[in-house]
KOLDRENBA-388850 format. One line per field, with one value per residue (C-alpha): residue number from 1; residue in three letters; chain; y, x, z. Coordinates in Angstrom, 3 decimals, padded with zeros to 6 digits, m for minus. Layout:
i = [NUM; ...] .
aa = [ALA; ...] .
ch = [A; ...] .
py = [Y; ...] .
px = [X; ...] .
pz = [Z; ...] .
This chain:
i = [1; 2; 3; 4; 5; 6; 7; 8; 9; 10; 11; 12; 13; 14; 15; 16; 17; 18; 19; 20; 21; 22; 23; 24; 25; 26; 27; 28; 29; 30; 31; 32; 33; 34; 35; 36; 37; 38; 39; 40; 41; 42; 43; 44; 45; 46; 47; 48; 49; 50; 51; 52; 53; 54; 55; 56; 57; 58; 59; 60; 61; 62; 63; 64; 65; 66; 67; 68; 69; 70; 71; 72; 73; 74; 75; 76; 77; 78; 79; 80; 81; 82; 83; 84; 85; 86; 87; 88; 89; 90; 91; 92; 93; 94; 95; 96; 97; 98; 99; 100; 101; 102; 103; 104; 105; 106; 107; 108; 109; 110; 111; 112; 113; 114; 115; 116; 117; 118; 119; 120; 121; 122; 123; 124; 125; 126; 127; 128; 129; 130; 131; 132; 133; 134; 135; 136; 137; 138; 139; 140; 141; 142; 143; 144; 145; 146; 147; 148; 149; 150; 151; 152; 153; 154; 155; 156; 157; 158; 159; 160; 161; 162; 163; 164; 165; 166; 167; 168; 169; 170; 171; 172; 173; 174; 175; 176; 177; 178; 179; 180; 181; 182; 183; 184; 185; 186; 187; 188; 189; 190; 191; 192; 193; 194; 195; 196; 197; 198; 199; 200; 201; 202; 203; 204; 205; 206; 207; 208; 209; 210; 211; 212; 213; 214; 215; 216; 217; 218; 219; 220; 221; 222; 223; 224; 225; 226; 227; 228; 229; 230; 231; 232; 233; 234; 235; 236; 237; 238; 239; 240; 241; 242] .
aa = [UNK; UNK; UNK; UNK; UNK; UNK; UNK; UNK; UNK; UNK; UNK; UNK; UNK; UNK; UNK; UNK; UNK; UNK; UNK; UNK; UNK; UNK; UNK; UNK; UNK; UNK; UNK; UNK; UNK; UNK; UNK; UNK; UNK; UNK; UNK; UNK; UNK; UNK; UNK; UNK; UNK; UNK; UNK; UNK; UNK; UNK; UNK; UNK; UNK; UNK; UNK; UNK; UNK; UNK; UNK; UNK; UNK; UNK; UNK; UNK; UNK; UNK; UNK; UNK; UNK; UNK; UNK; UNK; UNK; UNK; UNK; UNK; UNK; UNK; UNK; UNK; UNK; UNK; UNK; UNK; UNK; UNK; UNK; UNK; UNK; UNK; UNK; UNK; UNK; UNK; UNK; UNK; UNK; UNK; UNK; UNK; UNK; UNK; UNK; UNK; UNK; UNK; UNK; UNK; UNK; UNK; UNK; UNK; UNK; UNK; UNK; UNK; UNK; UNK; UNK; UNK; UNK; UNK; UNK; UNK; UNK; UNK; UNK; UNK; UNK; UNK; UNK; UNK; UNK; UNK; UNK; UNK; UNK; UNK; UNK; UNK; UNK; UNK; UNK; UNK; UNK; UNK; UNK; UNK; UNK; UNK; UNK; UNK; UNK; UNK; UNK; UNK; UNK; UNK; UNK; UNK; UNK; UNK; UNK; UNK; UNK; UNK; UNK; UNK; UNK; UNK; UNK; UNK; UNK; UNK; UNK; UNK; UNK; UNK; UNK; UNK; UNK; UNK; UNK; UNK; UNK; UNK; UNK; UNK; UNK; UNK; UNK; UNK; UNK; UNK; UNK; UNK; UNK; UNK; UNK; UNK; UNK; UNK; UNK; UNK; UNK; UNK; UNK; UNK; UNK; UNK; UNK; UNK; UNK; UNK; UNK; UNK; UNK; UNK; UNK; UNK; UNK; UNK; UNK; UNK; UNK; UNK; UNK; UNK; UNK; UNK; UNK; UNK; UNK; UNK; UNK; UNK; UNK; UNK; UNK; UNK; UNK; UNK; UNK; UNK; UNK; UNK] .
ch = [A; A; A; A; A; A; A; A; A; A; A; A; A; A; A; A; A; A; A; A; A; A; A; A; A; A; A; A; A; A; A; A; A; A; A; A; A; A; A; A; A; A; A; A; A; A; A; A; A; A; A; A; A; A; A; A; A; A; A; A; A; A; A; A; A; A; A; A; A; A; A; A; A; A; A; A; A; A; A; A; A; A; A; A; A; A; A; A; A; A; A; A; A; A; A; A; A; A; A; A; A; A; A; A; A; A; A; A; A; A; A; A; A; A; A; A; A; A; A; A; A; A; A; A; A; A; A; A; A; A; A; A; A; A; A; A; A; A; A; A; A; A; A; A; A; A; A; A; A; A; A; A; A; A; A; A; A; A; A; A; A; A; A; A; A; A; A; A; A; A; A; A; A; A; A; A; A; A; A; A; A; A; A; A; A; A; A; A; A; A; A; A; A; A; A; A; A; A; A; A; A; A; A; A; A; A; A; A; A; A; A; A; A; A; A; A; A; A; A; A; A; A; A; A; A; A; A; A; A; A; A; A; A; A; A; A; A; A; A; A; A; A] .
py = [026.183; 023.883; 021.020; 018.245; 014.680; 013.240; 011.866; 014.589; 013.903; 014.432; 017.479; 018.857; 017.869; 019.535; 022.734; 022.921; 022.147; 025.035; 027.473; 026.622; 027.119; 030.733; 031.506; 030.523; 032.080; 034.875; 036.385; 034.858; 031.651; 031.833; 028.626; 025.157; 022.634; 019.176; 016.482; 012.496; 010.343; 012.946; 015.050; 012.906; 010.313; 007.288; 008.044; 004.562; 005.338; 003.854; 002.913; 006.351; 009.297; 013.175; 015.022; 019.072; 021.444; 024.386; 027.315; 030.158; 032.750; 031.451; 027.717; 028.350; 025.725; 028.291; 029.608; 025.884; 025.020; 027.619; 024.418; 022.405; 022.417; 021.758; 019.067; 017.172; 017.401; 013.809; 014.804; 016.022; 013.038; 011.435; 015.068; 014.688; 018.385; 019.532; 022.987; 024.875; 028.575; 029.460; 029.901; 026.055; 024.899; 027.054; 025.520; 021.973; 020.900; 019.673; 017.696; 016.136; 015.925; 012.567; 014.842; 017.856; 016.199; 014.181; 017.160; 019.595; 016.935; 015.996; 018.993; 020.882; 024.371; 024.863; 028.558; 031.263; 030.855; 027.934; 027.758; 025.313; 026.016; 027.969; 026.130; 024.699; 021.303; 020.065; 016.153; 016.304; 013.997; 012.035; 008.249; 009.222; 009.687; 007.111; 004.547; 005.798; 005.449; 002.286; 000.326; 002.426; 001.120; m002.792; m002.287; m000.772; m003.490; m005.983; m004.121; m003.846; m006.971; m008.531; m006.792; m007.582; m011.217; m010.746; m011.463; m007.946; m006.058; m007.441; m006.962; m003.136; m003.312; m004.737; m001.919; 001.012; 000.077; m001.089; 002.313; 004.520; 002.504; 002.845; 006.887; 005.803; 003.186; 005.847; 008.310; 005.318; 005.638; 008.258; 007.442; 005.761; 008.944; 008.801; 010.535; 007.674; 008.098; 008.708; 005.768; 002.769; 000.254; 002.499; 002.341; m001.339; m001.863; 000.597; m001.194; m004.091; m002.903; m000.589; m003.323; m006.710; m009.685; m007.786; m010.371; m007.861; m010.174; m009.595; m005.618; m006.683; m009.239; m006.501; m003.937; m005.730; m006.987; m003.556; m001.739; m004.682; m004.203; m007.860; m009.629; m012.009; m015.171; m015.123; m017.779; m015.196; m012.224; m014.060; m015.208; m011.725; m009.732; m012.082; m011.651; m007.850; m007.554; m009.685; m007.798; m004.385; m005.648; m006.270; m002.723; m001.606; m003.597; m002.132; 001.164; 000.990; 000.052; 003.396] .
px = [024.624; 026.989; 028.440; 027.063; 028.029; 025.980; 026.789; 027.661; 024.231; 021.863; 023.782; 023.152; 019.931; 018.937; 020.803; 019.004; 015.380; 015.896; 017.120; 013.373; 011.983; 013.744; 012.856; 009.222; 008.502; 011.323; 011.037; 008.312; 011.046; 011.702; 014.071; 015.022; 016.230; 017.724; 016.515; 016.410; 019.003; 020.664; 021.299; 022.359; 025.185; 022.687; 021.880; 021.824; 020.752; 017.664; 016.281; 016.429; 013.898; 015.841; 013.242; 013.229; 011.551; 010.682; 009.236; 007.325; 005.208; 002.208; 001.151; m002.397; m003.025; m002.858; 000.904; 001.903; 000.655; 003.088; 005.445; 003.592; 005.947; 008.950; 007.857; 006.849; 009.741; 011.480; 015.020; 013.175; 011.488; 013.035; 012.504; 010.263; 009.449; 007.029; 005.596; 005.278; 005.035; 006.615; 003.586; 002.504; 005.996; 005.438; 001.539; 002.300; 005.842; 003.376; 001.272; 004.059; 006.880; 008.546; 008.894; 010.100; 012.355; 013.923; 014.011; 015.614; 018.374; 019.263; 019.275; 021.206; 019.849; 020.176; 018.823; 017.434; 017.232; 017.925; 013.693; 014.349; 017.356; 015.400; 012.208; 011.241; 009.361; 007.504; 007.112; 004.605; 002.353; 005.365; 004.734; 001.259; 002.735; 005.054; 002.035; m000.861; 002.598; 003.841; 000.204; m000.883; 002.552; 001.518; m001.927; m000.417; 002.082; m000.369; m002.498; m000.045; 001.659; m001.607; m002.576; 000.718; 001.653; 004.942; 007.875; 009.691; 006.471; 006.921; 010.624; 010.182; 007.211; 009.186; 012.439; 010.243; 008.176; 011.642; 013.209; 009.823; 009.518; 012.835; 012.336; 009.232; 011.072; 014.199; 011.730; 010.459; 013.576; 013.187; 010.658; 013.638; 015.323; 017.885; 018.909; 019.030; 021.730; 019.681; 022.135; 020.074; 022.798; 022.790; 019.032; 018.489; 021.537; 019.779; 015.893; 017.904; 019.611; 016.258; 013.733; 013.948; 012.280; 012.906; 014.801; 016.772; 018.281; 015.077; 015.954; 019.630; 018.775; 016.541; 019.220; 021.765; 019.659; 018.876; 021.784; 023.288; 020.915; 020.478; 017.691; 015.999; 013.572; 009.910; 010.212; 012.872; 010.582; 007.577; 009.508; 011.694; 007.874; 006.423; 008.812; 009.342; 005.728; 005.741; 008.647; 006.884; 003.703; 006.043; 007.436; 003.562; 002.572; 005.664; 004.859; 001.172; 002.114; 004.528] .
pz = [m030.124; m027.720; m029.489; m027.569; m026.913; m029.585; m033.323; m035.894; m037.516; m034.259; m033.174; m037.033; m036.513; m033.054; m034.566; m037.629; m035.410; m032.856; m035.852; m037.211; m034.217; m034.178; m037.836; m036.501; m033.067; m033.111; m029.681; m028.806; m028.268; m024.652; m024.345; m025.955; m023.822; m024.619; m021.957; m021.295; m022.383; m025.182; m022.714; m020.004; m022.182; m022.247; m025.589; m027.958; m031.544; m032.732; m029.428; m027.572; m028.433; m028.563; m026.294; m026.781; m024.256; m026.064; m023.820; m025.816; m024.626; m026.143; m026.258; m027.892; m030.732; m033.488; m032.533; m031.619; m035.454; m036.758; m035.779; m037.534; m041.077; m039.070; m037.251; m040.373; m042.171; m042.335; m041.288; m037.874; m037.253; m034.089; m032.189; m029.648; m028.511; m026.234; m025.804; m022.496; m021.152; m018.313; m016.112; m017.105; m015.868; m012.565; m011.861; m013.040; m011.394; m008.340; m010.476; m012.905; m010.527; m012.252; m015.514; m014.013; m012.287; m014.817; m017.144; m014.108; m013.386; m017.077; m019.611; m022.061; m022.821; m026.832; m026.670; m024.726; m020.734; m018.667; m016.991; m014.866; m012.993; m010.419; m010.828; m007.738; m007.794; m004.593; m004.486; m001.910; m004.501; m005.608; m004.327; m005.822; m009.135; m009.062; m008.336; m010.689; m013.830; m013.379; m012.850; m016.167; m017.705; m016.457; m018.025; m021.467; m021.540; m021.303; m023.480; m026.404; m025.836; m026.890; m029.693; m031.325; m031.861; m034.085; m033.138; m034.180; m032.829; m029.291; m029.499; m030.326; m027.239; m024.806; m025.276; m025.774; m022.332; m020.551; m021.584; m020.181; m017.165; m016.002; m015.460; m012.973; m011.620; m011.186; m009.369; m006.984; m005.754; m004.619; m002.304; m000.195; 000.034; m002.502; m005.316; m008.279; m011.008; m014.613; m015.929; m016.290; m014.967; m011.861; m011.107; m011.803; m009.134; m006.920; m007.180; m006.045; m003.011; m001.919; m002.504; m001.462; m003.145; m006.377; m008.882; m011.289; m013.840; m016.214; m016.476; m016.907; m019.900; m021.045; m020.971; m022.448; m025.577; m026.096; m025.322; m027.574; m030.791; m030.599; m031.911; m029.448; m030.268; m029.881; m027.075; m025.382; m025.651; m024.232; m021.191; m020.562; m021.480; m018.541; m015.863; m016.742; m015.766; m012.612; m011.317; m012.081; m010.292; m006.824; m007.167; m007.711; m004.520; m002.681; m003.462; m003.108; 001.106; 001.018] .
């Protein structure tokens, strides 16, 4: 397997996974692909999940459960994989174009053939997408932010939405014809150039606490949770009039 740009422990980690998934599925493992923010150089420890693709030629819940040991096992715990066949990929990449996308234009293929280098993904129901995600991320946020009154619990809330809603926010910008960077610094810079009105220093404050492991105040989370939202709900009006 490549030696990627990832500590000595993840890359161990990812090699020992997809040699499971091998010992499992045999040839009925069509690919394993490395995707998101491990694959792309944005990855930051704690705060960023290692997403897998795994194709296989059947997805039916008993074969899926013959994953079901490896997935459980403690040192495999911050994989995130997903199962698809090849046919799903080919009948869905209309219907989840935000996900195809980002996993198309940020991967690392661990084993077997690369799927989606000729997978073609229309975007015809993009900007409806991008809408229906980010006004379900302002409801969960809200949601969540009020069913957790500590002060570590709405730390953890407001990175783990910030981090999520950045990938819709990268595919709105799409919308205005460009082709966004996957590097978080790049697409707050770009939401502020493409959409005016739209104050960016909460995303940067976000970002940096983040990126920064620091540990913010309960007064400081409150405020940063509260703008966070009001600037997502002017993107979600902006959009909405696309």
């Amino acid at each position: 397997m490549e030696k990627l740009n990832l500590p000595d422990n993840i890359n161990k980690m990812l090699e020992g996974f997809v040699k499971g998934l091998q010992d499992i599925y045999g040839d009925g493992l069509i690919s394993a692909a490395l995707y998101g923010s491990a694959a792309s150089g944005e990855y930051s420890g704690a705060h960023s999940n290692i997403n897998l693709l795994v194709i296989l030629h059947d997805t039916s819940m008993p074969n899926i459960a013959k994953a079901s040991g490896l997935m459980t096992k403690h040192k495999f715990r911050f994989i995130h994989p997903v199962f698809f066949t090849e046919k799903f990929i080919k009948n869905s990449a209309d219907v989840f174009p935000i996900e195809f996308l980002d996993m198309k234009e940020n991967r690392v293929v661990l084993y077997g053939r690369d799927i989606l280098r000729d997978t073609v993904i229309d975007i015809k129901n993009l900007r409806f997408q991008c809408e229906q995600e980010l006004k379900s991320k302002i409801i969960n946020i809200k949601n969540a932010y009020l069913n957790d009154n500590s002060r570590a619990g709405r730390e953890k809330l407001l990175f783990k939405f910030f981090t999520s809603t950045l990938h819709i926010l990268r595919n709105v910008l799409r919308l205005k014809g460009s082709v966004p960077s996957y590097a978080k610094e790049d697409i707050i810079n770009d939401l502020s150039r493409e959409f005016a009105g739209i104050d960016d220093s909460v995303f940067r404050r976000i970002l940096s606490a983040k990126s920064n492991n620091l540990k913010l105040g309960a007064k400081e989370i409150e405020e940063m949770s509260c703008s966070f939202v009001a600037e997502l709900e002017k993107i979600s009006d902006i959009v909405d009039g696309f």
